[in-house]
N, C-alpha and C positions, 0 to 999 in steps of 0.2 A: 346841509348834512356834514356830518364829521368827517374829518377828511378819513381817517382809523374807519370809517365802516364805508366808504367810494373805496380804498383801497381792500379788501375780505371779500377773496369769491366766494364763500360758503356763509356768511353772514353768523359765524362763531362766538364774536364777542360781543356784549351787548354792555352797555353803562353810556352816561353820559358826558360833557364835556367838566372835567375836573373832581369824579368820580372814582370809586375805585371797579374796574372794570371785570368782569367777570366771561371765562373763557369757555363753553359748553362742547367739553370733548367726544361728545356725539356726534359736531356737525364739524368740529376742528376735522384738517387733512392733512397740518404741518407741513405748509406752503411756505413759513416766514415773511407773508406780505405784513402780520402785524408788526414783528419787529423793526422793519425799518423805517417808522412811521409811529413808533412810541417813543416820544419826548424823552422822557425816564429811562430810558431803555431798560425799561423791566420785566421784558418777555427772553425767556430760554428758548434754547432752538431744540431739535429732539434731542441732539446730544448733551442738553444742559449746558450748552455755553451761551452766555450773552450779546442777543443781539443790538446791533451799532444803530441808530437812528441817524437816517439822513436826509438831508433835505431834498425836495421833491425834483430838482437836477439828478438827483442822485442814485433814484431811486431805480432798481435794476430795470432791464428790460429784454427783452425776446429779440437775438441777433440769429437770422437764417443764413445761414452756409447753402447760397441757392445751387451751387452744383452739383449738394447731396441729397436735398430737398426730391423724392421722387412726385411730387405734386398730385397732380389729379390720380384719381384711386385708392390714394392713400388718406388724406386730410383727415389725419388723426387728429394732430395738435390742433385744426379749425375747430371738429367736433368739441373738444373736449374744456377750450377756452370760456370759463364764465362770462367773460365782459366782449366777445366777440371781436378780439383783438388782430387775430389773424383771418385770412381771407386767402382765395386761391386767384392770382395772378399771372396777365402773361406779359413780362415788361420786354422790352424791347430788345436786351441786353443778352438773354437767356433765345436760346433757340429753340428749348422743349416747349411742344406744341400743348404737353400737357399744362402746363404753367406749375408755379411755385408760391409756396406760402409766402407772404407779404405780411410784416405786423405795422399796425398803427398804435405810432408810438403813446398817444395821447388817450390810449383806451386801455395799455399794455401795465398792468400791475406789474410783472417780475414774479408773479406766482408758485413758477416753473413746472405747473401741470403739464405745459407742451414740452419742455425739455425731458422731464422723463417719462412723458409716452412714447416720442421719437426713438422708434428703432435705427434710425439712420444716422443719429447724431447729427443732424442738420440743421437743430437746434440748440441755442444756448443761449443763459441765462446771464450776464454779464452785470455788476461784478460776479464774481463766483462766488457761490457761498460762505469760503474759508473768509473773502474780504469782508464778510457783512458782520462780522463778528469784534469784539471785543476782548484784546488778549489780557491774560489773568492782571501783568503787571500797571496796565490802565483802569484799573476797577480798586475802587477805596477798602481799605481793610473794612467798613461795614457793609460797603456791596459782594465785596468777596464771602463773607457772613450770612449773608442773604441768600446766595448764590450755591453756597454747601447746605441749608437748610431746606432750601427748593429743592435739589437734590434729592436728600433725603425725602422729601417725601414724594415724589417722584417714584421711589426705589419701594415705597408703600402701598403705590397703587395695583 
């Protein structure tokens, strides 16, 4: 499987390997797990800026802040993780009897569905999204071209 559709909770973009892919904003949720995992970096993030492509070390992941974590009763972010990333745990470290989200990192897109359902802020999404990005002056005057024409039709829909 391509590595672009192992990383997509919502299974949004469909095309093959050296294709031109197509994105079906029905099922899209504007997670950014495509951008950081397209070659070309030729996927926009909602704000229309361009995202950075990184290698699979790189790639974000779900960091819990387990003292704000209120655990058991809550597992929001468990419920709502596509690829069943995160789990309710009681490590050794943590004295709440309820336990706390745990993620495995090797199942963890970076999708940040858990970060912003966490009322708690307990979760985050590291890097932060500003880092996942591509500033204006590292983009070629024809990607910049590219980049105001998305836009624009962006601003169409």
């Amino acid at each position: 499987m391509h590595r672009l559709h192992q990383a997509l909770p919502t299974k949004a973009i469909s095309g093959g390997r050296d294709e031109l892919h197509f994105i079906d904003p029905t099922l899209c949720i504007d997670c950014g797990a495509c951008g950081v995992v397209c070659p070309p970096e030729a996927i926009l993030d909602t704000t229309g800026e361009v995202c950075r492509f990184l290698k699979k070390y790189q790639w974000p992941k779900a960091v819990v802040a387990e003292d704000e974590c209120t655990g058991s009763g809550c597992e929001l972010c468990i419920s709502i993780c596509p690829f069943n990333a995160l789990s309710l745990e009681h490590p050794e470290r943590i004295a709440d009897f309820f336990g706390v989200s745990m993620v495995d990192e090797r199942k963890c897109t970076g999708c940040r569905l858990c970060e912003d359902i966490c009322g708690w802020g307990a979760i985050q999404i590291l890097p932060l999204r500003g880092e996942l990005l591509k500033t204006p002056n590292e983009l070629t005057e024809e990607k910049r071209s590219l980049v105001r024409k998305a836009k624009a039709c962006q601003m169409d829909w």
